[in-house]
C-alpha positions in Angstrom: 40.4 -10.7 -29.3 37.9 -12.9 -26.8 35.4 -10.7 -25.3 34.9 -11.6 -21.4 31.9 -12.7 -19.7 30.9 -11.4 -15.9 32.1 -14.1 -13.3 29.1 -15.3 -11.5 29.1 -18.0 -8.5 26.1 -20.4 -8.5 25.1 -22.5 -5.7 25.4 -25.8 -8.6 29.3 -25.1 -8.2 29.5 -26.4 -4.8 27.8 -29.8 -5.6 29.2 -30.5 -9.0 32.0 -32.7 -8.4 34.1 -30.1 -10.9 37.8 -31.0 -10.9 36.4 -34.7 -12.1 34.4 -33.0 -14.5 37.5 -31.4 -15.6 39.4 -33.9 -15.6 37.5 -36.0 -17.8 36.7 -33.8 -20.2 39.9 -32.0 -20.7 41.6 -35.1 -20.6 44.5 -33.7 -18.1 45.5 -35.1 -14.3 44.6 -32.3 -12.1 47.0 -32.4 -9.2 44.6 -30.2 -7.2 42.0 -32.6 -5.6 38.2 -31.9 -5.5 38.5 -31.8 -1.6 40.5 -29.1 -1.1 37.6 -27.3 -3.0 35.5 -28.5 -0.8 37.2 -26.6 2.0 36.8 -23.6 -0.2 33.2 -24.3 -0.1 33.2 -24.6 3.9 35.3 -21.4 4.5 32.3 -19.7 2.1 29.9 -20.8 4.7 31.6 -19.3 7.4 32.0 -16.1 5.6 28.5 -16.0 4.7 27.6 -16.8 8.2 25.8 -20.3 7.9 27.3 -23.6 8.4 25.1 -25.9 7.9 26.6 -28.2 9.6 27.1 -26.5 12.9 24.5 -23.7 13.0 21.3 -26.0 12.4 20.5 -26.7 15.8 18.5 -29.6 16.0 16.3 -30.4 19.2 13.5 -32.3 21.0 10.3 -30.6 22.7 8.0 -33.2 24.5 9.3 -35.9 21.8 8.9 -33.6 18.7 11.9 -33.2 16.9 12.6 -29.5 16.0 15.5 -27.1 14.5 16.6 -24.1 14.9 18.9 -21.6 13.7 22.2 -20.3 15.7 22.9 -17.2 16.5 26.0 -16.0 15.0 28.4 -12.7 15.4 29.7 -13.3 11.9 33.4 -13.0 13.7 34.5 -14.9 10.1 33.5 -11.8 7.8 35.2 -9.5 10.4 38.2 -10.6 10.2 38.4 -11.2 6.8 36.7 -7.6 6.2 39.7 -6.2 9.0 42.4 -8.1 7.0 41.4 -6.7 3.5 41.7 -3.1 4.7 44.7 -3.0 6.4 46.3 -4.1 3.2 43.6 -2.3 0.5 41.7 1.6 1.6 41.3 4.6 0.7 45.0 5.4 1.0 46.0 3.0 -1.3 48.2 4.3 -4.2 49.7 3.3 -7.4 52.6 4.3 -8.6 55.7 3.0 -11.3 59.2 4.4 -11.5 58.7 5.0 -15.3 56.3 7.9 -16.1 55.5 6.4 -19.6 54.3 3.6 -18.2 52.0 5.0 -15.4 50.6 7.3 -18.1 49.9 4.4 -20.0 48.1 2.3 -16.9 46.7 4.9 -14.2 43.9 5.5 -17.0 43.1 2.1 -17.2 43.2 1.5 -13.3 40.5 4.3 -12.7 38.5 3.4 -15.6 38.4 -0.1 -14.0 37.7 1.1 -10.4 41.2 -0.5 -9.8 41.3 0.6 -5.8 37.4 0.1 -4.8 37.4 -3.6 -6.6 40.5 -4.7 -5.2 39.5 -3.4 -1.3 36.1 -5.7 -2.1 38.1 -8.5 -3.9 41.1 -8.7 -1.0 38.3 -9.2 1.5 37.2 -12.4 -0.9 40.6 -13.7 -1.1 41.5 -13.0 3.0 37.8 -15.7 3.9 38.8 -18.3 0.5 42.1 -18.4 0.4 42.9 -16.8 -2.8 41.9 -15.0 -5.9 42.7 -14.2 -9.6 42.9 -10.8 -11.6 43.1 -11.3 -14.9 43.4 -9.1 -17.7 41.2 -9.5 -21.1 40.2 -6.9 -23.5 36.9 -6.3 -24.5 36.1 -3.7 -27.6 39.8 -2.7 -27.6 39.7 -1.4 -24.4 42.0 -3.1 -21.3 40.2 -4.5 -18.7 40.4 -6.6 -15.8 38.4 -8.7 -13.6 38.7 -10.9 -10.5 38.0 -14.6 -10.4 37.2 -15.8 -7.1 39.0 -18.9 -5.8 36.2 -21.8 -6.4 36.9 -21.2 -9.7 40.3 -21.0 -10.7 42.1 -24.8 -11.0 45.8 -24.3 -11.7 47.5 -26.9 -14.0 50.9 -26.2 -14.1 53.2 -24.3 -11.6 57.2 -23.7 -10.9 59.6 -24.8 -8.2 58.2 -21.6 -6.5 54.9 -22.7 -7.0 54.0 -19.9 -9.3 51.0 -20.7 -11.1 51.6 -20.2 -15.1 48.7 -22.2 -16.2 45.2 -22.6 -15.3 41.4 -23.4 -15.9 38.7 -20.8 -14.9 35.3 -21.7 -14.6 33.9 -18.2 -16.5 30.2 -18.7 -15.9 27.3 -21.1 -15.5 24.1 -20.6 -17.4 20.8 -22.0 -16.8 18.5 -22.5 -19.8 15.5 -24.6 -19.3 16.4 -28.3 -18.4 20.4 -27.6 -18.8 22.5 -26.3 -17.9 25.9 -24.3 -19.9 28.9 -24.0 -18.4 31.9 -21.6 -20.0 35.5 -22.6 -19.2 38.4 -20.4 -20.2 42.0 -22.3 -19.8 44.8 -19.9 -19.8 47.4 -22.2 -21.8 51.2 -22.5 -23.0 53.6 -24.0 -25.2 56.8 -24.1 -26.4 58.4 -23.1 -29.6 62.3 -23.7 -30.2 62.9 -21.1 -27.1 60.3 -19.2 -27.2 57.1 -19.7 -25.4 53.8 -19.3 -26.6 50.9 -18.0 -24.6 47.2 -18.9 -26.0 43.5 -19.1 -24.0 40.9 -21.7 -25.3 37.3 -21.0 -24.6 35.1 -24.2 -24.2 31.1 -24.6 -23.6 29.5 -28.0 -22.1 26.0 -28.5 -21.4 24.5 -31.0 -18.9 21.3 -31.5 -17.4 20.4 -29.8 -14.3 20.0 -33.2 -12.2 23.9 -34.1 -14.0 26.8 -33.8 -11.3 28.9 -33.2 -14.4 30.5 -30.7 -16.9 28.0 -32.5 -19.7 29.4 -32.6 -23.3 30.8 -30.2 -24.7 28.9 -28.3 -27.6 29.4 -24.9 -29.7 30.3 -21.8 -28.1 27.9 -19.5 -30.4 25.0 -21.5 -28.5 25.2 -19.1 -25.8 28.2 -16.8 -27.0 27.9 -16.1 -30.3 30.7 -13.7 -30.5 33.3 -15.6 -28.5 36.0 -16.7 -29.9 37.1 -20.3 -29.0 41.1 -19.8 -29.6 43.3 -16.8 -29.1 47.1 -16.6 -29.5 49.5 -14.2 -27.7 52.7 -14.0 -30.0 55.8 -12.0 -27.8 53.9 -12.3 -24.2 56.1 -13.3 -21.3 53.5 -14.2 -18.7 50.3 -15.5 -18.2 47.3 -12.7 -18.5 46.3 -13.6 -14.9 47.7 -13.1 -11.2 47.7 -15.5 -8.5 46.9 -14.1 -5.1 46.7 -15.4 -1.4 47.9 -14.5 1.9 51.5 -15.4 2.8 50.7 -18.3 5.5 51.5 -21.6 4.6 48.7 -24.5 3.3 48.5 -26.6 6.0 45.3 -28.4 4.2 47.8 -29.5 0.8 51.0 -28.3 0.9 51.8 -29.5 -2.2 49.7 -27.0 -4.2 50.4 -23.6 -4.9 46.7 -22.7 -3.6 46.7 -20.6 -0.3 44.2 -21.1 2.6 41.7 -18.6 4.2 42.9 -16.6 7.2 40.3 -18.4 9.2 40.9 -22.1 8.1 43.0 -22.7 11.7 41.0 -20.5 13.8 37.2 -22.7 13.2 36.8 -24.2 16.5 37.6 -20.5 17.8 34.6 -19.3 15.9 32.5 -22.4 16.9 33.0 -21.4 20.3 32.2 -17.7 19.6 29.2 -18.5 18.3 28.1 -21.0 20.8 28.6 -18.2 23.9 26.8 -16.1 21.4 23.9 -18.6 21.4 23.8 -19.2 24.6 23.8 -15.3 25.1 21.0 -14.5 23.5 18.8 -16.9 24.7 19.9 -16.5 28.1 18.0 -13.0 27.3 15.0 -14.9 25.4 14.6 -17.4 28.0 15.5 -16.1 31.2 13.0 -13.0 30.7 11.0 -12.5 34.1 8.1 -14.9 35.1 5.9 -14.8 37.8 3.6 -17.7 38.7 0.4 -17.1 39.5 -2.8 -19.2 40.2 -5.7 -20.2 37.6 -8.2 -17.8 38.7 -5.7 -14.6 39.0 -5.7 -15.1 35.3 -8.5 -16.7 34.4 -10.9 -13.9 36.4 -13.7 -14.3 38.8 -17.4 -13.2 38.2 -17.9 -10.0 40.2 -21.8 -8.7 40.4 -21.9 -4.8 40.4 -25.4 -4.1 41.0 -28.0 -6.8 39.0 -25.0 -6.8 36.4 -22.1 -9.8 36.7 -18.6 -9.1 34.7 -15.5 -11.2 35.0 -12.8 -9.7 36.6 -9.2 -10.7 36.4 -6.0 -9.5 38.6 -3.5 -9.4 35.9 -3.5 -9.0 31.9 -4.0 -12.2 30.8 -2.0 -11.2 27.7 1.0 -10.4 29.2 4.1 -13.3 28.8 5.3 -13.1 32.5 2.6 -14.5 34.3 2.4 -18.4 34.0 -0.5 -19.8 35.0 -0.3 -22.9 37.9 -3.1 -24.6 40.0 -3.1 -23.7 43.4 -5.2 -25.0 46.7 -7.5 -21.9 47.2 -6.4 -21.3 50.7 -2.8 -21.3 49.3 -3.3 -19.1 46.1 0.0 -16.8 46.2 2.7 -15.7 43.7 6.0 -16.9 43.0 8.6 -14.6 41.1 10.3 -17.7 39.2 12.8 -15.2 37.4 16.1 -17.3 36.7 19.2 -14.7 37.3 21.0 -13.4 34.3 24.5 -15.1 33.7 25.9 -12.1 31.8 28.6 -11.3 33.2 29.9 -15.1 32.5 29.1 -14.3 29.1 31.1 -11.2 28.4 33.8 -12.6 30.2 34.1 -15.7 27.7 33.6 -13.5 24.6 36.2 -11.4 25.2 39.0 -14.3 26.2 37.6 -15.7 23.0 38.1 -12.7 21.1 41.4 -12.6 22.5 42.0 -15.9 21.1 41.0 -14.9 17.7 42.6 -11.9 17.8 46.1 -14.2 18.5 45.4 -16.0 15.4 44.9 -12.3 13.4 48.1 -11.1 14.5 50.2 -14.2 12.9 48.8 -13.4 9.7 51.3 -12.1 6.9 49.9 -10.7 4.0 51.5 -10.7 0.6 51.2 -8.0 -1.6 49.5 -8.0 -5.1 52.0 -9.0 -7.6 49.9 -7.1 -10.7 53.0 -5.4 -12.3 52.8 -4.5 -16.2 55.9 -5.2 -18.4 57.0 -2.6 -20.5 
């Protein structure tokens, strides 16, 4: 029995072009297209809070160009956080009709953590779109893990576009100049009537500067005691589980891949964040000024006795004075203090949230179809 290897995302994921990578080196024709995993890669941003794209501000002060970093409310993990719970908490049971077969899987759901991984792991699939539990043994013990949805490439799927047979990419490992990439395709044939289940484990190498899988090379490199080709005889499904919310994919609808709750809701959470911005530096920049001539601030020479000190009229340290020359019969103070828009601000959030709050409510959510044959 394959032993399983911890899922880990890398940052190289995102700019290796990996469905052509696939593709060439598996020799198959992926129907699933590498943009569409590029839209996986833009709903991560948004989860994580960052778009690149949108939140690097960049800007011009007296001709220098300059950049900046938007303020964000991080609306995108909220939701997806919200959406997760309301299907996964502490309230969540398990339960099966035959008592043999919940004394045979309740054990292995609370050695796993079963509840607390899938609350975490719903949240995951709500922002990408989708996830994967699979189920793998690892010193004769049941197990299972969750693959997030960059990595799992389907292959085949049914008229009801349920997925029987996939690639996962397991892990990337960096050594040196290279770098090792573990892919675990979850494969099946037929035989007479029967069909067979089986899972090949493959290793490639290429060099860290290579937008590629590389070439593939022996698995006891970096997993000695993996084996490359397992058989399942008398198995009647796949050992993984396809899951996504129940709304339609409006980016491909002709894969069986779902989309994250936010993927028709971005210009919502543009405009979020940009009354955010603007709120926060409405704070920042509209802080209270007062203008005040030169020599308030830069002092005066006052003699006390045969001794001379400099006097000033206000703390030169402090941000709301501004300095400005005056005509010394004129010298006054001007409070400059631009007026607060908040209340124009709280008004927009909250039609905004309103707005994002519409798109929430359409959402359906499907339950986790993780059901154990007898």
């Amino acid at each position: 029995m394959f032993t399983k290897i911890v899922n880990k995302i890398k940052g190289v994921l995102y700019r290796m072009k990996l469905i052509k990578g696939v593709e060439i080196q598996q020799k198959v024709d992926l129907q699933v297209d590498q943009s569409f995993y590029d839209e996986i890669a833009r709903w991560r941003c948004w989860y994580q809070g960052f778009y690149k794209e949108y939140h690097e501000i960049w800007y011009y002060v007296q001709g220098i160009k300059r950049s900046r970093k938007m303020t964000t409310l991080g609306m995108s993990k909220q939701v997806s956080q919200e959406m997760a719970n309301m299907i996964c908490n502490e309230k969540m049971e398990v339960s099966c009709d035959n008592e043999a077969v919940s004394a045979f899987i309740d054990p292995i759901l609370e050695e796993n953590g079963f509840i607390n991984n899938t609350q975490e792991n719903a949240e995951y699939m709500m922002a990408l779109g989708g996830m994967v539990a699979e189920v793998f043994s690892d010193r004769n013990n049941i197990k299972v893990s969750y693959v997030p949805a960059e990595n799992f490439i389907p292959l085949s799927w049914d008229v009801n576009k349920k997925i029987d047979q996939a690639i996962i990419v397991v892990e990337q490992t960096r050594k040196k100049d290279f770098v090792y990439t573990l892919l675990r395709s979850h494969l099946k044939r037929e035989e007479g009537d029967e069909v067979l289940y089986y899972i090949e484990n493959e290793l490639f190498k290429a060099s860290v500067n290579d937008s590629t899988l590389g070439q593939p090379v022996d698995l006891a490199i970096i997993y000695p005691d993996l084996e490359p080709y397992v058989e399942f005889p008398n198995v009647e499904r796949p050992f993984f589980a396809y899951c996504k919310p129940a709304i339609a994919n409006n980016v491909d609808s002709n894969i069986p891949l779902g989309i994250s709750i936010f993927a028709n809701a971005i210009d919502t959470l543009k405009t979020i964040d940009t009354v955010f911005d603007s709120f926060n530096r409405e704070f920042r920049l509209g802080k209270k000024r007062v203008v005040v001539p030169n020599a308030w601030l830069r002092g005066a020479v006052e003699k006390v006795g045969d001794t001379s000190r400099i006097v000033t009229k206000f703390d030169v340290d402090d941000e709301v004075f501004q300095a400005m020359e005056m005509d010394e019969k004129n010298e006054q103070f001007m409070d400059i203090s631009p007026e607060l828009r908040s209340q124009a601000h709280i008004s927009s959030l909250d039609a905004l949230f309103k707005k994002l709050s519409h798109h929430r409510r359409v959402f359906r959510l499907t339950h986790l179809d993780l059901r154990l044959r007898d």
